[in-house]
C-alpha positions as CSV (number, residue, x, y, z in Angstrom):
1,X,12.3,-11.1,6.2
2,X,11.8,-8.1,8.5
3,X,7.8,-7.3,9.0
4,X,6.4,-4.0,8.3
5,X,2.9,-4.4,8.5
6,X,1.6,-1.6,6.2
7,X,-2.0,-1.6,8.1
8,X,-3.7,1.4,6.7
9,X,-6.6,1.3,9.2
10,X,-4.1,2.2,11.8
11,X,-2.0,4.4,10.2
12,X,-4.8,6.8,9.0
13,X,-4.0,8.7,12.2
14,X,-0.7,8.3,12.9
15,X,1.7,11.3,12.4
16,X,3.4,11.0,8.4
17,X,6.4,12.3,9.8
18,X,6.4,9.6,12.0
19,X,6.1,7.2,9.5
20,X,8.4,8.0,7.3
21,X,11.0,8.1,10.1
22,X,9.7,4.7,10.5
23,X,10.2,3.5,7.5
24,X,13.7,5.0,7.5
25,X,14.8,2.7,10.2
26,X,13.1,0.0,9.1
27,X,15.4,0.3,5.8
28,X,18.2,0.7,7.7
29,X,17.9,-2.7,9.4
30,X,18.2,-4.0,6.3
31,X,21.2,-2.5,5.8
32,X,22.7,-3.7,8.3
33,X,22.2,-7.1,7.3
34,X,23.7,-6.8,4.1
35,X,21.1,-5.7,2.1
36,X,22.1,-2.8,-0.7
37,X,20.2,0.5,-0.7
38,X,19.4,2.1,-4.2
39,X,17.0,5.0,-5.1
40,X,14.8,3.4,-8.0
41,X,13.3,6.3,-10.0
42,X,10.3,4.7,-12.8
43,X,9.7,7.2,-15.5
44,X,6.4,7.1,-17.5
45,X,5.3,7.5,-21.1
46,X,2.1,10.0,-21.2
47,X,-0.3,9.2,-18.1
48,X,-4.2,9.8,-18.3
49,X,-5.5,12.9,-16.5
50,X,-7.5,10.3,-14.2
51,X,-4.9,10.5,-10.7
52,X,-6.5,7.1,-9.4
53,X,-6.4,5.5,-12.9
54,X,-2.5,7.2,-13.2
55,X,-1.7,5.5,-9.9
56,X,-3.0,2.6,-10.6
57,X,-1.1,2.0,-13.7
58,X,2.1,3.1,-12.1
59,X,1.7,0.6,-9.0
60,X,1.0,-2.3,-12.4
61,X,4.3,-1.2,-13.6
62,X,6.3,-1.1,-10.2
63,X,4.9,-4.4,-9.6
64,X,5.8,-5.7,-12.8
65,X,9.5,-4.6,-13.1
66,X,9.6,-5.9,-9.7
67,X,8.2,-9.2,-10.6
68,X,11.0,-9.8,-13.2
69,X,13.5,-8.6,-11.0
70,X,13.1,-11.0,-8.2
71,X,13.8,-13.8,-10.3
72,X,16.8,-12.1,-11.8
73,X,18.1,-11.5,-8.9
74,X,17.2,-14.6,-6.4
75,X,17.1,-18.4,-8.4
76,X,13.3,-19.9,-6.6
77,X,12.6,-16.8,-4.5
78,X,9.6,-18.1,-3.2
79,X,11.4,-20.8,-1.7
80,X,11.8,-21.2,2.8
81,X,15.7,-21.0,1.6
82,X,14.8,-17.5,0.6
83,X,12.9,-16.0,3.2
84,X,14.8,-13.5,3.9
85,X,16.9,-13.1,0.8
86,X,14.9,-11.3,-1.1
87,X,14.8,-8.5,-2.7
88,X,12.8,-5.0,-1.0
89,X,10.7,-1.8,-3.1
90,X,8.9,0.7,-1.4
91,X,7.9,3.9,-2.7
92,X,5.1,5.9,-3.6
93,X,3.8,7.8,-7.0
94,X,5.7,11.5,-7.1
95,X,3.7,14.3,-8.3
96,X,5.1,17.7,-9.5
97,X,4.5,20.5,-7.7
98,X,2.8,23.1,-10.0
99,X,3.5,26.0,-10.0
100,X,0.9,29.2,-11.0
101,X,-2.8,28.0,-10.5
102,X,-3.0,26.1,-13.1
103,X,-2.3,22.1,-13.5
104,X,-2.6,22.0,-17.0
105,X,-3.7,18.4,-19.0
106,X,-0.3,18.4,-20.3
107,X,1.7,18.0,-17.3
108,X,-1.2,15.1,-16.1
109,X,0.0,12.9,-19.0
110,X,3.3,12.4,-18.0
111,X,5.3,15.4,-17.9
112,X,7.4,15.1,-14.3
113,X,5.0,12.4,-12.9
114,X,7.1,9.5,-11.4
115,X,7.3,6.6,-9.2
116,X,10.0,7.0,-6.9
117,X,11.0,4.1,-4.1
118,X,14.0,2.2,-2.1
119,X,15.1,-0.8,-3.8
120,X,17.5,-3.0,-1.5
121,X,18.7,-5.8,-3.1
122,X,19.9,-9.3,-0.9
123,X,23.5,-9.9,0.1
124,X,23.0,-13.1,-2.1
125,X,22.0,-12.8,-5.6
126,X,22.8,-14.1,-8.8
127,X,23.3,-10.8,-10.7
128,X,25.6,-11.0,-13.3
129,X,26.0,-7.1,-13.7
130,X,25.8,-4.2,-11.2
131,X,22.3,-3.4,-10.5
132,X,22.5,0.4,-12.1
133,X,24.0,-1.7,-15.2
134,X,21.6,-4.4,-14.7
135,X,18.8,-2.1,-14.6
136,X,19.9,0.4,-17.7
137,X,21.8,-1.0,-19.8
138,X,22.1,-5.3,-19.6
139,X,18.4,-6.1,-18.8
140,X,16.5,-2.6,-19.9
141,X,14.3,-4.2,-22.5
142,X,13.2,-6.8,-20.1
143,X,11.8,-4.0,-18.2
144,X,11.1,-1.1,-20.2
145,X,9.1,-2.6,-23.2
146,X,7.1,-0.8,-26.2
147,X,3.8,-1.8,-24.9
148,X,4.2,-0.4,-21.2
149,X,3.4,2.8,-20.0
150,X,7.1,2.9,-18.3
151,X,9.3,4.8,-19.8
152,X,13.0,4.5,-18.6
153,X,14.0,3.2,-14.7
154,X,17.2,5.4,-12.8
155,X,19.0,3.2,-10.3
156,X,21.4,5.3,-8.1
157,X,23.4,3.9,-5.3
158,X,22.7,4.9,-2.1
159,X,26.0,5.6,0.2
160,X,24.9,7.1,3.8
161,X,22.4,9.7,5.0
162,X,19.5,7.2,4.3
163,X,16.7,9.1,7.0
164,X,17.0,11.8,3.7
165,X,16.9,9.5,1.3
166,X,13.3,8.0,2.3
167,X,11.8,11.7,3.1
168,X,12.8,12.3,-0.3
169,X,10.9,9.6,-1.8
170,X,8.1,9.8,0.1
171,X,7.9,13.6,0.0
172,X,4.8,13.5,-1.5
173,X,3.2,11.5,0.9
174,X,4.5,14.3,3.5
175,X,3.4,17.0,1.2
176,X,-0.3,15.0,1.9
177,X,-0.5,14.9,-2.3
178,X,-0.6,11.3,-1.9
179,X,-2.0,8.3,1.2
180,X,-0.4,5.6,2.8
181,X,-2.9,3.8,0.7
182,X,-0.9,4.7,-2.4
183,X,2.5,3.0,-0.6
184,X,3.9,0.4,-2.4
185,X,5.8,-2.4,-0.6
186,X,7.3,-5.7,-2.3
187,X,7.0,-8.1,-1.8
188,X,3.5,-8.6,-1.4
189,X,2.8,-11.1,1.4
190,X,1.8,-14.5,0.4
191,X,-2.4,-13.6,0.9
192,X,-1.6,-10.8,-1.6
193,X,0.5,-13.2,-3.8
194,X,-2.7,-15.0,-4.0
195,X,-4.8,-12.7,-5.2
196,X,-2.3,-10.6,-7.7
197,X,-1.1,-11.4,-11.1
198,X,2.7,-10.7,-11.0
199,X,4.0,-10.8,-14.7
200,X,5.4,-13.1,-17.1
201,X,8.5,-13.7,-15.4
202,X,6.7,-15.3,-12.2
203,X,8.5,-18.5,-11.5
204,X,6.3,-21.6,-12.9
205,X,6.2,-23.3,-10.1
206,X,3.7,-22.2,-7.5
207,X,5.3,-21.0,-4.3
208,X,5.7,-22.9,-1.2
């Protein structure tokens, strides 16, 4: 697996524009190793007016769906065999631009707030479906379940221009109305594997 060491500390200076150009490239090296680029868009049920709390439950969810997705897509992820087969998400909680100056409580709980990040998915996986189809229609209520905030997940297919593609998902990080602290990137190493629940669909036998 490439490394992209997401060391806040450091990066609390560093230019955002920068950064995101960074992470462009980095996503494009995994392109070029096979690896299949699709915007992953997580929509949410209503959302308390708390931002911190509202991230918070949005990075549960991201981590969740991701959880079950990595053992759709990769049989023993965890294992050396795997290393670098498996599957990548990185994105970051995208909050509407109001407009006027108001931010009314509506629009906090739910209305246009979304998680938006690059899935790329490993040359070698045991999908059964396309990952739009896998994600929407053939697996959808493994994801998207009555009692979890998430509301519906949009998979598109990525096909060139991908420096674009990762300023727009991370355009409110550039837009300073989120941190680097609020990036998400999966899989969690193994000291963070450690100390994070996954979900229910995190493979029974402890990893290597």
């Amino acid at each position: 697996m490439l490394n992209m060491k997401n060391n806040n500390t450091q990066l609390a200076s560093v230019d955002l524009s920068a950064y995101v150009l960074g992470l462009a490239r980095w996503v494009e090296q995994f392109i070029k190793l096979g690896f299949e680029p699709y915007i992953a868009t997580f929509m949410f049920r209503s959302l308390p007016s708390s931002e911190p709390t509202a991230k918070q439950i949005m990075r549960d969810e991201v981590t969740r769906v991701y959880g079950r997705f990595l053992t759709e897509a990769v049989r023993n992820p965890w294992s050396s065999n795997n290393a670098t087969n498996r599957p990548v998400l990185i994105g970051c909680a995208d909050w509407p631009v109001y407009k006027g100056r108001t931010r009314g409580q509506h629009k906090m709980n739910g209305s246009g707030i979304h998680f938006g990040s690059v899935l790329l998915v490993p040359p070698r996986n045991r999908l059964t479906r396309g990952v739009k189809e896998h994600f929407e229609e053939h697996r959808r209520a493994a994801y998207v379940r009555p009692d979890h905030a998430l509301q519906r997940i949009d998979i598109e297919h990525v096909e060139d221009d991908f420096e674009r593609v990762v300023a727009y998902t991370f355009k409110s990080l550039l837009n300073r109305r989120c941190t680097v602290d609020d990036v998400v990137l999966l899989p969690h190493s193994r000291s963070e594997r450690d100390s994070l629940a996954y979900s229910a669909a995190r493979p029974a036998t402890p990893p290597p």
